[in-house]
Structures are given as C-alpha cells and as structure tokens.
C-alpha positions in Angstrom: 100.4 115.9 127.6 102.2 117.9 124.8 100.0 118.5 121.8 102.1 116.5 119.6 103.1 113.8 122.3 101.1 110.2 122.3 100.9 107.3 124.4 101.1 105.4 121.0 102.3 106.4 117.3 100.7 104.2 114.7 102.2 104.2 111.2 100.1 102.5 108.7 96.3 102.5 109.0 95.9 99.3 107.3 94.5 96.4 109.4 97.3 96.4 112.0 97.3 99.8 112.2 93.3 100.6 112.5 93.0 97.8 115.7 96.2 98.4 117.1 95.3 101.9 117.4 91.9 101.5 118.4 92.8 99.0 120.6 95.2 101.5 123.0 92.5 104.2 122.2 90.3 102.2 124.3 92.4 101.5 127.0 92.1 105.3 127.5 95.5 106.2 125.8 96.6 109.2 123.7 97.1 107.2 119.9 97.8 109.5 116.4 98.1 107.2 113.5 100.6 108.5 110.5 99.6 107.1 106.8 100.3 108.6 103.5 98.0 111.0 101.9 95.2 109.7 100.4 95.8 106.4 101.7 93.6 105.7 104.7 92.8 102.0 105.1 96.3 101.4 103.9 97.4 99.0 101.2 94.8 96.6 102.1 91.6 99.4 101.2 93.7 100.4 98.0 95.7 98.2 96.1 95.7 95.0 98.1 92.7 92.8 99.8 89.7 95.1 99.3 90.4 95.9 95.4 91.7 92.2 94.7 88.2 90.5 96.4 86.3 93.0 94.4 87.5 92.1 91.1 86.8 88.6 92.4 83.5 88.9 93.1 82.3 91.5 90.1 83.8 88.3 88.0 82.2 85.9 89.3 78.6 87.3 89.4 79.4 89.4 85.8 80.1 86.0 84.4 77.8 83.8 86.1 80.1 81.5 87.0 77.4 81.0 89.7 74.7 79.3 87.5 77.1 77.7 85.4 75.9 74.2 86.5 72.8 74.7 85.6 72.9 76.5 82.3 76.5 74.8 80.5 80.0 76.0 80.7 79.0 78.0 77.7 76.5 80.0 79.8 78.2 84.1 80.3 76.3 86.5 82.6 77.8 89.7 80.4 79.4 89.9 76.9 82.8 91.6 76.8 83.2 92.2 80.0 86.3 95.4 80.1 88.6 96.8 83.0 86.1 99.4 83.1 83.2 97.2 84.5 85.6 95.9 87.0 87.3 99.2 87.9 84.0 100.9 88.4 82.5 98.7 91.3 86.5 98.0 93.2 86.4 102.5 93.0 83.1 102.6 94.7 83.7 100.5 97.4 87.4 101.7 98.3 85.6 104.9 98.9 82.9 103.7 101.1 85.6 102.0 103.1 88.1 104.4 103.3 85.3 107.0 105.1 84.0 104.1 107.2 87.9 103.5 108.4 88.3 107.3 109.0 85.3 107.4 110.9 85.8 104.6 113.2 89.2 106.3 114.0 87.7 109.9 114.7 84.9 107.8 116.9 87.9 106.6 119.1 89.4 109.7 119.4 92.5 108.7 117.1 94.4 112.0 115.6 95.2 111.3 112.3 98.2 112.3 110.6 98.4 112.7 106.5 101.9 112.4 104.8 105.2 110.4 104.8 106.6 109.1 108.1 110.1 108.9 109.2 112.6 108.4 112.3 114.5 111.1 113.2 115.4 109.3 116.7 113.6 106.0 118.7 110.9 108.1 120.4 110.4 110.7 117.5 108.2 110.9 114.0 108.8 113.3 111.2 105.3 113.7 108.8 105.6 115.6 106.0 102.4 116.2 104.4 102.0 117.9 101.5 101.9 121.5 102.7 103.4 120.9 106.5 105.8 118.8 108.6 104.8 117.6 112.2 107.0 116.0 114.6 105.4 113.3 116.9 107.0 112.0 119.9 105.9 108.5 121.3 106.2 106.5 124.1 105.2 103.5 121.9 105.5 102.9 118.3 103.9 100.1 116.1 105.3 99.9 112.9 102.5 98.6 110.2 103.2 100.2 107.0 102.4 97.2 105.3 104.2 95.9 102.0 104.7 96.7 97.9 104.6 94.5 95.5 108.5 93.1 94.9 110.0 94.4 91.7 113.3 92.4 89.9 115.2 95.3 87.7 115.6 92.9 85.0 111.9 92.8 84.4 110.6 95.6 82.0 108.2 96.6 83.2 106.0 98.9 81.5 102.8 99.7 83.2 100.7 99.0 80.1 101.5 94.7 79.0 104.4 93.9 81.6 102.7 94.8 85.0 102.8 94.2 88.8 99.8 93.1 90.4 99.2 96.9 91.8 99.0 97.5 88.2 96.8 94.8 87.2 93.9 97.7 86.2 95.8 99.5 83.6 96.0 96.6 81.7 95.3 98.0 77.6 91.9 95.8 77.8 91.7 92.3 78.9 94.2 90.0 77.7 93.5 86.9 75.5 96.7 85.1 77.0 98.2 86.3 80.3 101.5 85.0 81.9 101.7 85.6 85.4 104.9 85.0 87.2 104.7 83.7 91.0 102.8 81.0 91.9 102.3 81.8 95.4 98.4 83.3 97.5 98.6 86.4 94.9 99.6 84.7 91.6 96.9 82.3 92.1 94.0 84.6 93.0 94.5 86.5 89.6 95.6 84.0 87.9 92.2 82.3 88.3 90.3 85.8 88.1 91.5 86.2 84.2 91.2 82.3 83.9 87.2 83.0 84.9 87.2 85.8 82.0 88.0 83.2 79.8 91.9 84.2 79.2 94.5 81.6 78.7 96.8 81.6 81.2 100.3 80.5 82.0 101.4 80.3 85.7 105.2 79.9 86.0 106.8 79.6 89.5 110.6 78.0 90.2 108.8 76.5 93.3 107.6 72.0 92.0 104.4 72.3 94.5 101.7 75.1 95.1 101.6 76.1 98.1 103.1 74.0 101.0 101.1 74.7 104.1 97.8 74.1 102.5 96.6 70.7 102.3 97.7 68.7 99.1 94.1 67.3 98.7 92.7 71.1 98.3 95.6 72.2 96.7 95.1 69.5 93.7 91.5 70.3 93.9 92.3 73.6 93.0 94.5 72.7 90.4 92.4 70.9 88.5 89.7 73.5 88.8 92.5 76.0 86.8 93.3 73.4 84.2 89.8 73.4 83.6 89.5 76.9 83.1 92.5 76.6 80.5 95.6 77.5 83.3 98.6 75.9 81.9 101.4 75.1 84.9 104.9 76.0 84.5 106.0 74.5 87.9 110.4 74.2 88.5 110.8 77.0 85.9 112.8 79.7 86.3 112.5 82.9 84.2 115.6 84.2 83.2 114.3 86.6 81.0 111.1 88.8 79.5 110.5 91.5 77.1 108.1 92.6 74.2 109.1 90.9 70.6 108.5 94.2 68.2 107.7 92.2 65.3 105.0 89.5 66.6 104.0 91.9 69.0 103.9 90.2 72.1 105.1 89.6 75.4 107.2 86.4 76.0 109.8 85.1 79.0 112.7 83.0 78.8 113.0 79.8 80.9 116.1 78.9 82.3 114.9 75.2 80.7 114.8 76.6 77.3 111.1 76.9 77.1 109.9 80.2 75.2 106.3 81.4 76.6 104.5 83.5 74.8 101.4 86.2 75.7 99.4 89.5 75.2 100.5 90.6 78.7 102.8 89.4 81.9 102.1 89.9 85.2 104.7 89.6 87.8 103.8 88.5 91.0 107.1 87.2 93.0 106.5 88.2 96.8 106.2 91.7 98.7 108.7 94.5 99.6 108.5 95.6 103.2 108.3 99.3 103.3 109.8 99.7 106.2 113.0 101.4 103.9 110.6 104.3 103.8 110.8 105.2 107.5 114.6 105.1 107.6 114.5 102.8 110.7 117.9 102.8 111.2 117.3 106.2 112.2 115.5 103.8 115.4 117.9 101.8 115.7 116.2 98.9 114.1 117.3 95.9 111.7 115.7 94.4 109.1 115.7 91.3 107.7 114.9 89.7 103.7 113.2 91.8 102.0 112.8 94.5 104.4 110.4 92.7 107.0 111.1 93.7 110.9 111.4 91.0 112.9 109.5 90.6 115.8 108.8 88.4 119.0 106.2 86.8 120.0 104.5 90.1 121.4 105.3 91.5 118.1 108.0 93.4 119.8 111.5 94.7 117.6 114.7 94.8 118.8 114.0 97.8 120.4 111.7 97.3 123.5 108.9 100.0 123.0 108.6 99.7 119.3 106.3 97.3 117.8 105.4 95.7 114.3 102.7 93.8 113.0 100.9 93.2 109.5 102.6 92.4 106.2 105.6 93.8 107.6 106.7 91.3 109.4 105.9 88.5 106.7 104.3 85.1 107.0 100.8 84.8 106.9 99.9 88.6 105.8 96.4 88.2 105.3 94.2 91.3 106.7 92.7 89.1 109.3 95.7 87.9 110.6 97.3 91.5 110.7 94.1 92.7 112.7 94.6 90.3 115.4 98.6 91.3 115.8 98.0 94.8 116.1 95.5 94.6 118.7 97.7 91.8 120.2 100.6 94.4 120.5 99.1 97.3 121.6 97.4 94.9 124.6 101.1 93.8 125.5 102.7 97.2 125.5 100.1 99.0 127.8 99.9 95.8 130.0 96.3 94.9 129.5 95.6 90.9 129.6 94.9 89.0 125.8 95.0 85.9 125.0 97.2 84.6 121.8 96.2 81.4 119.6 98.4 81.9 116.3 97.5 78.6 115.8 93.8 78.4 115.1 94.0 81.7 112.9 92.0 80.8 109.4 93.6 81.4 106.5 91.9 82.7 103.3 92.9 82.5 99.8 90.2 83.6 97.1 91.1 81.8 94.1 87.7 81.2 92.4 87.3 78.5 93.6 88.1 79.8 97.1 89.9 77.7 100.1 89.9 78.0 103.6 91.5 76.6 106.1 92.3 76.0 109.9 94.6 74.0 111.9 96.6 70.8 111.3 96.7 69.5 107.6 97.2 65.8 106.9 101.0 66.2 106.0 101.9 68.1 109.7 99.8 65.3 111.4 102.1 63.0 109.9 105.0 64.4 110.3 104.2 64.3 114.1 103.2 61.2 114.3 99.6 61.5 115.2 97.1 58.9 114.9 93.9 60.9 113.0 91.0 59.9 110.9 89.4 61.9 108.0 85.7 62.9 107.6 84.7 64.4 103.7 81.6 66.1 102.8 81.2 66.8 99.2 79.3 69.5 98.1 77.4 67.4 95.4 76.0 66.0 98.4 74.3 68.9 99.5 71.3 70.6 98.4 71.7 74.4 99.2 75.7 73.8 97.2 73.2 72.2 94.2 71.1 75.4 94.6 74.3 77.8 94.7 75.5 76.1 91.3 78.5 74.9 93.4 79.2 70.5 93.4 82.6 70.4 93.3 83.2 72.2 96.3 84.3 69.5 99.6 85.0 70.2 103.1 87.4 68.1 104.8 88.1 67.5 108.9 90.8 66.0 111.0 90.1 64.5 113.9 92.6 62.2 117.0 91.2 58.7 116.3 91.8 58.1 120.2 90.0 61.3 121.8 87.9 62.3 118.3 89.0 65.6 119.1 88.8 68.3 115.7 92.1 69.0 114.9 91.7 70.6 111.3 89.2 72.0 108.6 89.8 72.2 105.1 87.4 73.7 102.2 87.4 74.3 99.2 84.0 76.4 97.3 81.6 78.9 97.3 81.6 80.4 100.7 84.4 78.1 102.2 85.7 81.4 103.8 82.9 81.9 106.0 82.3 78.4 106.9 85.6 77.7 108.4 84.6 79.5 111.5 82.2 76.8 113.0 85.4 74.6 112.7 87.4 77.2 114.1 85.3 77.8 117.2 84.4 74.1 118.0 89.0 73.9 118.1 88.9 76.9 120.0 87.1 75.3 122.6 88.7 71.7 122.1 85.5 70.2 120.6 85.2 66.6 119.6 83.5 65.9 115.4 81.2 64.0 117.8 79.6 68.2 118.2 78.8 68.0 114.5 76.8 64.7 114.8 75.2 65.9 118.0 74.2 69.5 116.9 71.5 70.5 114.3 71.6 72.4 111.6 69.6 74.2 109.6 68.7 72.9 106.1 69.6 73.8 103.3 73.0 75.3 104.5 76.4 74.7 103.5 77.1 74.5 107.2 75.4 71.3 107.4 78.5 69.9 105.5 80.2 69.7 109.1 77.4 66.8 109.9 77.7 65.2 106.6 82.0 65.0 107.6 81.4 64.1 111.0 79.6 61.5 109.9 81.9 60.4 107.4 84.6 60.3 110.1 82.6 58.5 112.3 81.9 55.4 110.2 85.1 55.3 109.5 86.2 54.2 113.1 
C-alpha cells in the first residue's frame, strides 16, 4: 500500500477516535489518525472531561467536602483556594494522559498525523501541519472531531468575567457570585464546582425542569443539594441580554421576564458546536444537521457509505464513555468483524458534586409504557462505609417488573455513584432478577452493598 494510503483515516483522537482506530488496528488494518497540533486525546484530554473531573475532584478533596459530616459545614480543607491550585493539578494530568494516549496509538501501530484536516474529495484528507501539508487517501473515514463550546454573538464575551466553559480557568480569581447560563450536564457540573468553593451562584436556563431523561427523584435530590450550597434557580428565563455595568462594576443579564441578575462573572454554557465546519465536509459530500452534528445510522454510518461518525459529533449522549463504545462500534461494522450493540444499557455520568449515575429505564419511561414495576431504595445514611466516606445523603434507587422481578433501572446519586452503577449494569446485561442482590454477598463495609439493602427494600414491598 501507498505510503500515504490507509485502510482507515481517523480524524479526532478523542475517545471515538483513539478506539475506533485501535479497534481497525487490531483487526490488522493500515489506520493514521489526523488531530490538531498539540491536541492529542482531543477535546476530552484538554478542555472537556479530563480537565472538568479534575477541577472536580481537586475541589472536593481541597475543601473537604469529604469530612464535612463529621467536622460542620463550616469545616474547609484549604483557605483561599485560587485558579492556580486548580490549574496546577488539571496541567499535570492532561500531560500524563496525553503521552499515555500517544503511546497506546504508536503500540498499535497507528501513524499519527499533527495539523488541521480537510476534504478535498470523499476518499481524500488534506493535513496541514505547521511546517508541512500531507494528503491521505482512505478507504474508510470516521469522522470524530468532537465539539466547541456554542457561542451566541450577542454575548460579550471577554475571556476575563464573561467566559465560556473552555475558558472557565482564566477567570481573574474566583468569583464571589457567578451566573452561569445553561442548565444542561455542563452548566450543572460547574455550577456546583464554584457552589463547593463557596460562590453564590445563579443558574438560568429557558428550559422549566433539569434534565429530562434523568430521573425526577435524583434530579430533585440534586437540586436541593445546590440550594444548599447557595445555587439560586432561574428556571423558564430567557436571557435577552448581558454586559459589564462600568459604574458598579459588574456583570449582569437581562431576562426576557424583566428580572435583572447581577454577578462578579458569567459563564455561558448553552450546548456544543460540532466541528465538523472545520473539515469542509461538503467537500465529501456530506450534510449536516443543528448545530453542525453529522447524522448517522445505527452503524454510525453518514450519508455517504464508507464514511463514519461517532463522539460528540453526532450529539445526544456525548459522554467520553459513550463515544468509546461508537467508535469501536464503527470501525467493527465497516471492516465486517461481528460486535454486539446495547445503546440501551450504556451508563450515563454526570459529575455534579454530588455525582449521579444512571442506567436503564427511569420511573417516568416505565410509565409511559405502561409497565407494571416496583421500587427498591437504599439510603446511604443506611450504610456504614457511606457514614465513614462523610457521605448520608447519597441514595441508590432500582426498578424492577413486579411480574418477572427482573432489574430494569439503577439510579444514584453520591460519592462514588459513577462506579457503582456497573454491578446494576451487568446484572441488566445479563437479564438478572433484584432477587441476585438478595441472593449474592457482599463485602462489608462497601457502598456496593446498597444493591442488597434496595433489593430488599423492593422485595418487602411485594
């Protein structure tokens, strides 16, 4: 083969792109994978996931929100903690995973490819890297470039008090009062990050509910949890305009209600751009739909047959996870090997402090659908290693067929709720009964052995 032709063009070495690539490298085919300079891991090593769940975390232990229950809601791990303390430990580990991601590629025999991508026809890839231009042909290309922050022009955006959530760092020191607007996964991760650091904030989204595929039970959970942490809701409100008032000397947007909301800093946090406008796609003979996302099949297949898409830019769920499993998915369907596709027992993730997982059917599709189901609650006050974490709010939550007992959802909300979530998500995989959880032991202290504790629940409920 040519030296610059591939089985398989990758562009984006974000989550889709890594196992998509590595995936079709181990079926024994030629793969290069394009991204930008400087940009290995993709959006989800550099500005997105990674960064984001390491401000998380370096909040939560620097201000020991951990041991909070045992030593007062007036208890703080670190005084004044600055952008700096946060900055420094997201830096470090971007680097660490950016060489593990670059090694795991060179280990599979992946070329990589450093610069800006583009179409010049179906088949073909222009690079252009900062001192040379390749040109790539493909027999197969996956498109998973991932996706920007959205921008409105009408926002003002300054990149030192008005900010988007790429930006969040550059912040001029923590804010006393934030305004984020966006109430979706994103908004409400930060928003409770800078509630944790004790900033007042105001969440304003146009949408009346949080979140409408989590369950309502969690999702009030989680609400309160905010309020307590001095979030103030701005739900049905639309923002019709923002700017900086010179003489006060503060930030404020305009709701289309009338309502004046007033801050130190604004961060806007209204959905993604696709940026698949970067790759002039047309140039492939591809189409787009809101907001740039590529639509796909169920094989994560375009419009054009041997050009594939998965990740963030194709939209809904865009978690890393999920974006792992499509891109190993697609390259498995274009080179014919077998797989096996489950969409709907993927877990989702949201890490809100406190942090919610989930899996399967929620209350309000089980409705809907008219199935008969029972609940089963374990509350983390209940258990002794939650009591030792500083965690008894926390709850996990399962859904079970009152006819067959079969599990048909999991729902959790605290400490470690996104690792838990996969003993639920294997017993569904495998069409387990709650009757498992009764049956199997655990060992103790664990968080795990909530799943007993909510099978049994369930059970005397029958």
């Amino acid at each position: 083969m040519p030296e610059n032709n591939f089985d398989l063009i990758v562009i984006g070495s974000g989550p889709a792109g890594q196992k998509g690539a590595i995936c079709a490298a181990k079926l024994r085919k030629r793969v290069a994978v394009v991204d930008r300079t400087l940009m290995i891991g993709g959006v989800c090593v550099h500005t997105g996931t990674i960064p984001s769940k390491s401000v998380r975390e370096a909040i939560f232990q620097l201000t020991g929100n951990a041991v909070k229950a045992f030593y007062g809601d007036n208890y703080r791990g670190k005084n004044d903690i600055s952008v700096q303390d946060l900055s420094f430990r997201v830096r470090t580990i971007i680097s660490r995973e950016t060489e593990v991601i670059r090694a795991q590629l060179k280990r599979n025999g992946v070329q990589i490819f450093q610069g800006t991508a583009q179409f010049t026809d179906p088949h073909t890839i222009e690079v252009q890297g900062d001192t040379d231009k390749h040109v790539l042909h493909g027999e197969h290309i996956l498109i998973a470039c991932g996706t920007r922050p959205a921008r409105n022009p009408e926002i003002p955006f300054d990149d030192k008090r008005i900010v988007d959530t790429d930006r969040l760092t550059v912040l001029e020191g923590l804010p006393r009062e934030l305004i984020v607007v966006g109430a979706g996964v994103v908004g409400l991760e930060y928003a409770s990050f800078l509630a944790a650091l004790g900033t007042e904030v105001t969440l304003i989204d146009q949408r009346p509910t949080l979140l409408d595929f989590v369950d309502r039970e969690i999702i009030e959970s989680l609400a309160y949890h905010l309020r307590q942490m001095g979030t103030t809701f701005r739900l049905g409100e639309k923002v019709t305009r923002v700017g900086i008032d010179p003489q006060r000397d503060r930030v404020f947007a305009e709701l289309e209600s009338g309502k004046k909301v007033q801050a130190d800093a604004l961060l806007y946090a209204v959905g993604r751009q696709a940026n698949g406008d970067q790759l002039r796609i047309e140039a492939a003979g591809l189409d787009s739909g809101e907001r740039g996302k590529i639509k796909v099949n169920e094989h994560y297949q375009t419009n054009i047959p041997h050009i594939y898409a998965a990740g963030d830019i194709i939209g809904f769920p865009a978690l890393a996870s999920t974006s792992m499993e499509q891109g190993r998915l697609a390259s498995c369907h274009m080179f014919g090997a077998p797989s096996e596709h489950m969409p709907e027992l993927f877990p989702y993730g949201i890490y809100t402090i406190p942090e919610i997982s989930m899996v399967g059917q929620t209350e309000e599709t089980l409705t809907a659908n008219k199935v008969p189901y029972e609940v089963g609650i374990a509350k983390y006050n209940e258990l002794a290693k939650s009591m030792m974490l500083g965690d008894e709010s926390g709850m996990l939550k399962l859904l079970f067929d009152r006819n067959t007992r079969k599990l048909l959802g999991v729902h959790v909300i605290g400490q470690r709720s996104t690792e838990i979530i996969h003993i639920g998500q294997a017993v569904m995989y495998y069409g387990g009964s709650i009757e498992y959880f009764r049956d199997t032991v655990f060992n103790y202290p664990t968080l795990a052995e909530a799943y007993k504790v909510a099978a049994l629940d369930g059970l005397n409920k029958l």
